[in-house]
C-alpha positions as CSV (number, residue, x, y, z in Angstrom):
1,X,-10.4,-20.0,21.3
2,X,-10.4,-16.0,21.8
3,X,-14.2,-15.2,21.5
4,X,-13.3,-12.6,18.9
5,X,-12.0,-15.5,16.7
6,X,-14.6,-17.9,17.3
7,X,-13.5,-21.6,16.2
8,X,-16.8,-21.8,14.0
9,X,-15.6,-19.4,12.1
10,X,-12.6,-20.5,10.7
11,X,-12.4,-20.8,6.9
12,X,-10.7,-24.1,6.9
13,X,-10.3,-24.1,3.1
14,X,-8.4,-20.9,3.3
15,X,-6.6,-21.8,6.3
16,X,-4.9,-25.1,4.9
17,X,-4.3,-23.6,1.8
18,X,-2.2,-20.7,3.6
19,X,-0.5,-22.9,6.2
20,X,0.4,-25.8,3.7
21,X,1.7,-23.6,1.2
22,X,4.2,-22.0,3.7
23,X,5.6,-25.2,5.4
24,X,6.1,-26.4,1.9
25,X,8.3,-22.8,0.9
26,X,9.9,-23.4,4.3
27,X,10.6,-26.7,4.8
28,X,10.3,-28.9,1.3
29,X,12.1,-26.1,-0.8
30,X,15.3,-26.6,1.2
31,X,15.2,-30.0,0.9
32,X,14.8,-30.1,-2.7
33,X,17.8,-27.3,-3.0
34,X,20.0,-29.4,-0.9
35,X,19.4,-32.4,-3.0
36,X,19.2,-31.3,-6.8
37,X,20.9,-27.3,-5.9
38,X,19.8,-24.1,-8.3
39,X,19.9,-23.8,-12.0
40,X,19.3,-20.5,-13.9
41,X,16.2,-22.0,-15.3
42,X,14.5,-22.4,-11.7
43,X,15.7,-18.6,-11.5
44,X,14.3,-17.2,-13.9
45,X,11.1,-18.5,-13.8
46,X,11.1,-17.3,-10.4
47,X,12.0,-13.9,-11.2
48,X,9.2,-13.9,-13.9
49,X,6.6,-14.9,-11.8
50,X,7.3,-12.8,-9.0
51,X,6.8,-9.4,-10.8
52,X,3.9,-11.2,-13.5
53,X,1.9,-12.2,-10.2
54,X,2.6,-9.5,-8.3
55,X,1.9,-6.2,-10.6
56,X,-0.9,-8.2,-12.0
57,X,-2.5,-7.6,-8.5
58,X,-1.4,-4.1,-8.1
59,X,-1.9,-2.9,-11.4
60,X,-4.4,-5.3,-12.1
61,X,-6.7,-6.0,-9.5
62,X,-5.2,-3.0,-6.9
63,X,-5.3,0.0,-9.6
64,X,-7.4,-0.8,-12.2
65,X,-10.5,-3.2,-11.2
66,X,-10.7,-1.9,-7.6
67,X,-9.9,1.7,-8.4
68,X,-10.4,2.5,-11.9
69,X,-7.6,5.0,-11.9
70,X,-6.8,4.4,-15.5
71,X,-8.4,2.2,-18.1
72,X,-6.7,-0.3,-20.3
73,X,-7.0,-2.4,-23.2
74,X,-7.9,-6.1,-23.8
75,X,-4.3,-7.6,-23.5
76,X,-3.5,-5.7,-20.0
77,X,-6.7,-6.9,-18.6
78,X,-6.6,-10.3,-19.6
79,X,-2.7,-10.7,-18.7
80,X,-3.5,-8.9,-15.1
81,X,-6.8,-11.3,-14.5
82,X,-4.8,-14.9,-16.1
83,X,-1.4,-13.9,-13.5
84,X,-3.7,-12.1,-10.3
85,X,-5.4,-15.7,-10.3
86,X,-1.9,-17.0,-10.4
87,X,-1.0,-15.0,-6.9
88,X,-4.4,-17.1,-5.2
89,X,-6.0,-14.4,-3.7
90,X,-8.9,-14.8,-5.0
91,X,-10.8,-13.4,-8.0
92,X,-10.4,-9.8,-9.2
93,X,-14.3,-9.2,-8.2
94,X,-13.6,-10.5,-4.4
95,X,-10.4,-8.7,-4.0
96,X,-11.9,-5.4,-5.3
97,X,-14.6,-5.9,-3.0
98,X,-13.0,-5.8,-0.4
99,X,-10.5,-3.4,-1.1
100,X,-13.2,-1.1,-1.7
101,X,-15.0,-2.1,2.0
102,X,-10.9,-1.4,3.2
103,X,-11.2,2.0,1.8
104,X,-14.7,3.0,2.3
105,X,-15.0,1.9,6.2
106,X,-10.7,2.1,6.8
107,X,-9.8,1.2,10.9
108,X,-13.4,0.4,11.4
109,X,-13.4,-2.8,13.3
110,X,-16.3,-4.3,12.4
111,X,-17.5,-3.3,8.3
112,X,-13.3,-3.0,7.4
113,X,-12.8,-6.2,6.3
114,X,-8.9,-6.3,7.8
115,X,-9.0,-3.5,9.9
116,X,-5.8,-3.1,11.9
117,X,-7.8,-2.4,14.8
118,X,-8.4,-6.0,15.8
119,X,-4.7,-6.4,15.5
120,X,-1.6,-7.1,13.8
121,X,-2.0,-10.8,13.1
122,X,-6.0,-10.3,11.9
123,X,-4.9,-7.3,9.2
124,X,-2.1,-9.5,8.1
125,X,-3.8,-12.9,7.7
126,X,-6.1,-13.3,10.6
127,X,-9.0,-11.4,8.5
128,X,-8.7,-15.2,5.6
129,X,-8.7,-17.3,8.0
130,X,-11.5,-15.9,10.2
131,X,-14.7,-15.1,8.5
132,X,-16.2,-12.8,10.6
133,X,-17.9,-10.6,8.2
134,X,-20.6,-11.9,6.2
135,X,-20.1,-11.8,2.4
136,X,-21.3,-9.0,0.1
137,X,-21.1,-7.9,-3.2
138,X,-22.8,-4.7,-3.3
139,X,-20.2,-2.4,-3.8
140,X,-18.7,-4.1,-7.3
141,X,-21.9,-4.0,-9.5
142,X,-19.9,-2.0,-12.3
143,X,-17.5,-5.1,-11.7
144,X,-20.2,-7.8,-12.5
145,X,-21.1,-6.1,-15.8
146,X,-17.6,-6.9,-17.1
147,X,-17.7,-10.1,-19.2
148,X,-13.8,-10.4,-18.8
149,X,-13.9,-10.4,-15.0
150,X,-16.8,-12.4,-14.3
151,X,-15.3,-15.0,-16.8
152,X,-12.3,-14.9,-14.4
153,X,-14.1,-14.8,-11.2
154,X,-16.2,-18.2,-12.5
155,X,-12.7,-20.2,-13.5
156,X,-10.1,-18.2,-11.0
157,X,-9.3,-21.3,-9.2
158,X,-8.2,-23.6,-12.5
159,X,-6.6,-21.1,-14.0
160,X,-4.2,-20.2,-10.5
161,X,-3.5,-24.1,-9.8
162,X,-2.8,-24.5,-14.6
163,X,-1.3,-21.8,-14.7
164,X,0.5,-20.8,-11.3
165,X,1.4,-24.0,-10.3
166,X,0.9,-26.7,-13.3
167,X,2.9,-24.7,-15.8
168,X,6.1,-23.8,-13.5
169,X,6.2,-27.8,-13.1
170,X,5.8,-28.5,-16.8
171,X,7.9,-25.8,-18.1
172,X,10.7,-27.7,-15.7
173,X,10.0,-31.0,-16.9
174,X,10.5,-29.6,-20.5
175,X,13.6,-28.7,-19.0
176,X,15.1,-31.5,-16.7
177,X,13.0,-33.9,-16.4
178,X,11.0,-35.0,-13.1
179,X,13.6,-32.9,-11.1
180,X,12.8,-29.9,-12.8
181,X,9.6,-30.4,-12.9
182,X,9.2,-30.8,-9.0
183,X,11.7,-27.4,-8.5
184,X,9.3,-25.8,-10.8
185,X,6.1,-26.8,-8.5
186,X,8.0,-25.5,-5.2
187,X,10.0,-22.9,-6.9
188,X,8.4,-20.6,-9.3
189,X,4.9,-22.4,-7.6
190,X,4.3,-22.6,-4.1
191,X,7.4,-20.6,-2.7
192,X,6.4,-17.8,-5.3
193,X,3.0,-17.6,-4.1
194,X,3.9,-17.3,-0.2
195,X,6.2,-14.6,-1.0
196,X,3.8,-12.4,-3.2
197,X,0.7,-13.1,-1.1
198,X,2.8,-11.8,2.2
199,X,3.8,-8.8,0.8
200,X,0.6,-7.8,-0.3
201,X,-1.0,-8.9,3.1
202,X,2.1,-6.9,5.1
203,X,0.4,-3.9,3.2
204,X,-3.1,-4.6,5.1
205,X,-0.6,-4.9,8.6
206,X,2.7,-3.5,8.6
207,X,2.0,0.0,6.7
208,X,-1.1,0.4,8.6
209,X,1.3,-0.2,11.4
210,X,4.8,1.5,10.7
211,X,5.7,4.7,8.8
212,X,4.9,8.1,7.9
213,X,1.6,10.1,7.4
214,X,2.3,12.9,5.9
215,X,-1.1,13.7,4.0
216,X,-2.9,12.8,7.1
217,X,-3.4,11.3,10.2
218,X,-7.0,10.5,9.9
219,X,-6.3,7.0,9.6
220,X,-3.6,4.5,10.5
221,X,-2.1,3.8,7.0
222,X,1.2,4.7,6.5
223,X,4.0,5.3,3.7
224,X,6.5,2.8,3.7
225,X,10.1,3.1,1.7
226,X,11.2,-0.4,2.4
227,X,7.1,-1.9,1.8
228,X,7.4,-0.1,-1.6
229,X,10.4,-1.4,-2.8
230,X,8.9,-4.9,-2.0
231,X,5.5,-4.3,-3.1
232,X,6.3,-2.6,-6.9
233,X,5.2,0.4,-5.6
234,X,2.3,-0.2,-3.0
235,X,4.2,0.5,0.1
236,X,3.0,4.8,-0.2
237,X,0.0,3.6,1.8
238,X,-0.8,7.1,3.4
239,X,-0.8,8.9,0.5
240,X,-3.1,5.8,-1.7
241,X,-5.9,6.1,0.8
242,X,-5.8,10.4,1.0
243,X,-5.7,10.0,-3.1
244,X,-7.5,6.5,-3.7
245,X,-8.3,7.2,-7.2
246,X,-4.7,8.6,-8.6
247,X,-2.9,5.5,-10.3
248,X,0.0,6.5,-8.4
249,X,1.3,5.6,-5.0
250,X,4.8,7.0,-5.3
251,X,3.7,10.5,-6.4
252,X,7.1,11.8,-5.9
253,X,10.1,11.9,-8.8
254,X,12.0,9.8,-6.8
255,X,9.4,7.3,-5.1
256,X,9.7,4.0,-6.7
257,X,6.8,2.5,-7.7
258,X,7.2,0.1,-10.7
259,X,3.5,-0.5,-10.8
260,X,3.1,3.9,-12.0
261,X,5.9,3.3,-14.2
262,X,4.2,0.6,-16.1
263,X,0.9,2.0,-16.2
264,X,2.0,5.2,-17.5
265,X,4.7,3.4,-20.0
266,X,1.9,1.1,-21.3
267,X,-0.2,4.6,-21.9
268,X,2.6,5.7,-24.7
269,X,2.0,2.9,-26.6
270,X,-2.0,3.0,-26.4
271,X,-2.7,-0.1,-23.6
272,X,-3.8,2.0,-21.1
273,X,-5.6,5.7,-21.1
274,X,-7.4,7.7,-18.3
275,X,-4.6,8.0,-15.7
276,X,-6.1,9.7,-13.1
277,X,-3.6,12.2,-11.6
278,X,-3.8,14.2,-8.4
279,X,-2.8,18.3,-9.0
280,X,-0.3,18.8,-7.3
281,X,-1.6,22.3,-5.7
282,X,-4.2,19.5,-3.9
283,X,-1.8,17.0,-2.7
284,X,0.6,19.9,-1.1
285,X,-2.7,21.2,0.6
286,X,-3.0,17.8,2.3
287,X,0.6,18.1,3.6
288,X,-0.1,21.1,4.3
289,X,-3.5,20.2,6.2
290,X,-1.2,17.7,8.0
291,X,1.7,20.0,9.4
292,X,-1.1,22.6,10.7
293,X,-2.8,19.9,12.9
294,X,0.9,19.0,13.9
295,X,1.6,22.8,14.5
296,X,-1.7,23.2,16.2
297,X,-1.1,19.7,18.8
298,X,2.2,21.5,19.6
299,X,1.2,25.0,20.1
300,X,-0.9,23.5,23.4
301,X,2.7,22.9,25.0
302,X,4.4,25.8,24.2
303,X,4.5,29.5,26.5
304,X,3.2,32.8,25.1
305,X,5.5,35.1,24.0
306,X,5.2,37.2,27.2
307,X,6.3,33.9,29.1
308,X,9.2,33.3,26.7
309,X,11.9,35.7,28.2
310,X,11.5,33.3,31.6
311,X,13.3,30.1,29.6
312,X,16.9,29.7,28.6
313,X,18.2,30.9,25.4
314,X,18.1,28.1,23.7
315,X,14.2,27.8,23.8
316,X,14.1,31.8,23.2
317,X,15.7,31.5,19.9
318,X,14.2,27.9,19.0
319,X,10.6,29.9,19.8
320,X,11.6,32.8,18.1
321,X,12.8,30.2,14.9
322,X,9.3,28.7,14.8
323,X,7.5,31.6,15.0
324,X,9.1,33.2,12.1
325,X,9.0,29.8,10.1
326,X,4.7,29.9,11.4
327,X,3.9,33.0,10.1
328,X,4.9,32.4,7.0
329,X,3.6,28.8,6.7
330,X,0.2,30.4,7.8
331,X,0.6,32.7,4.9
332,X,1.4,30.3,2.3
333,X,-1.5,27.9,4.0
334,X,-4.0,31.0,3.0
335,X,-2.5,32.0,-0.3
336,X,-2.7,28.4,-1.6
337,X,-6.3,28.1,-0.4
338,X,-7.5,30.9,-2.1
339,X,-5.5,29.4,-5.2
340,X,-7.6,26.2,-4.7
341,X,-11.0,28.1,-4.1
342,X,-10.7,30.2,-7.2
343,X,-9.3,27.5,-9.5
344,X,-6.2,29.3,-10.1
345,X,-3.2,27.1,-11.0
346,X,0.1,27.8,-9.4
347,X,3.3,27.4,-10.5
348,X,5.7,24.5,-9.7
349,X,8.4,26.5,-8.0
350,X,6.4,28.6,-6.0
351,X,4.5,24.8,-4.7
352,X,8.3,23.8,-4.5
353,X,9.0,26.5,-2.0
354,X,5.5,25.9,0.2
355,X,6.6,22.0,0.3
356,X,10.2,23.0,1.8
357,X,8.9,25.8,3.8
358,X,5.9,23.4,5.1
359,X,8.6,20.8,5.7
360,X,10.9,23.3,7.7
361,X,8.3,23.9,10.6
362,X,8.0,20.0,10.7
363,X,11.6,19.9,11.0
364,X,11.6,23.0,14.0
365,X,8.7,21.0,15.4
366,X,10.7,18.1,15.7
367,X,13.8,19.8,17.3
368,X,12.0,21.5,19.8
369,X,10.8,18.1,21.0
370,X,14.0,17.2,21.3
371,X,14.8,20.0,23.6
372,X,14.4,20.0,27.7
373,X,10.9,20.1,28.6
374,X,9.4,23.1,29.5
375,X,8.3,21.0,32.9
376,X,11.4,20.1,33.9
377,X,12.7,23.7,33.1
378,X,9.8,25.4,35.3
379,X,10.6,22.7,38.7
380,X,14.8,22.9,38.3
């Protein structure tokens, strides 16, 4: 085997768990559809556990436990801690352990615990069944001192196989017998917990892989429209680790992100307080942050204003457009600085108006890219 997966370090537990799981979701599910087809039971205890699992591990163990971005009540914590165990990925205290590690020591390929640097397969799934990085604890000591989640971390094996995978099949029994009770198992059980675990592992991989960076491009993670909408929300990957602590990820009016929605719904009713937000005058700084290393990359390839006149007119004018468009980007760079420095608040249109104008020299950026190279103009 590939010295940088040694064979004796395979987490054989782990491993057969993950592969069994998923021939079962691919091959024994089928089967039992073909046989005994799809009632609106199965369904909806499907759909149920899909979102219960799932935002109990991004609200739950993502936002609150490993962030703290908001605080919440008794019933939130136990409901995220009884259905997180229900996704098997471990306890809340692991996973925020090494969510933390993820965040503190991002694309560093030996103390990031999936760092995408040793691949695509090893961020997705090779980092569970590989352990390559001795366990620690070190960095969740405010964790341990929570009765709640150390009672969960103790029992977080029964209570994912009673309740993720015993209750689906009894629930169908109540409802049809041993059939239903065997489509509950593979259904709502063991096809339910391949799907949520991969989304949350194509997180770790695929928006550390694909998408945008628009707050920065310190590190490879990415946002992600199509992750989000398949994640409740976790899919604005770029923005989460420039703004770990804000129990957003879709920051934007029109980013969906179920998991915000819930948190902040759950707030108007008193389960949850504390939401840590982001001012906005700091999150446009990181764009803005962003588009001046972009502007200062390009402004390498591009000819001084003297040299202009020598190029077609199309590159004249396309120049003569970003120039106008930099000076007063640079303007609005300084103006909100100073805003920042003296703790002066600025109104949302004029932040409106810096976003657009900050996303206008991205956009002249990107045409001028697309235009004849400056090379090949000088050699024709």
């Amino acid at each position: 085997m590939n010295s940088r997966f040694p064979f004796s370090k395979v987490n054989w537990i782990t491993s057969i768990f993950l592969l069994a799981t998923l021939l079962v979701a691919l091959i024994a599910t089928p089967i039992y559809l073909w046989h005994y087809g799809l009632d609106w039971f199965q369904v909806a205890m499907f759909l149920f556990y899909v979102p219960a699992t799932a935002m109990s591990i991004t609200l739950g163990y993502h936002r609150l436990f490993a962030h703290k971005a908001f605080k919440a009540r008794f019933p939130v914590r136990f409901g995220t801690l009884i259905f997180g165990a229900c996704a098997f990925e471990n306890s809340a205290l692991e996973w925020a352990s090494d969510h933390r590690d993820h965040h503190k020591y991002t694309d560093d390929e030996h103390d990031d615990p999936y760092s995408i640097k040793r691949g695509f397969f090893y961020a997705h799934i090779g980092w569970l069944i590989f352990k390559l990085k001795p366990e620690s604890r070190d960095n969740v000591s405010d964790l341990e001192k929570d009765k709640l989640v150390m009672w969960q971390h103790r029992h977080c094996h029964l209570i994912a196989v009673l309740a993720g995978l015993v209750l689906p099949a009894f629930l169908g029994y109540l409802w049809n017998g041993a059939s239903g009770a065997l489509g509950g198992f593979l259904i709502a059980g063991v096809t339910r917990i391949v799907v949520v675990q991969h989304s949350t592992f194509f997180i770790n991989s695929l928006c550390h892989t694909i998408g945008r960076r628009p707050y920065s491009s310190a590190s490879t993670a990415r946002d992600s429209r199509i992750m989000a909408f398949l994640t409740f929300g976790e899919g604005y990957h770029n923005y989460h680790h420039s703004f770990q602590h804000d129990y957003r990820n879709g920051v934007k009016r029109r980013s969906y992100d179920p998991t915000k929605w819930a948190i902040w719904l759950m707030s108007k009713v008193g389960l949850t307080s504390d939401l840590k937000r982001v001012p906005a005058e700091k999150i446009l700084m990181a764009e803005m942050r962003e588009t001046q290393r972009q502007i200062e990359s390009q402004r390498a390839n591009l000819p001084s204003s003297n040299e202009a006149s020598k190029y077609p007119q199309q590159w004249q004018n396309a120049l003569a457009s970003y120039n106008a468009m930099l000076e007063r980007f640079t303007e609005n760079f300084h103006e909100l600085e100073q805003s920042l420095a003296d703790k002066v608040s600025v109104s949302k249109k004029r932040l409106h108006e810096w976003r657009l104008e900050s996303r206008n020299v991205l956009r002249q950026i990107a045409e001028m890219r697309s235009l004849p190279s400056l090379e090949a103009i000088a050699s024709a």
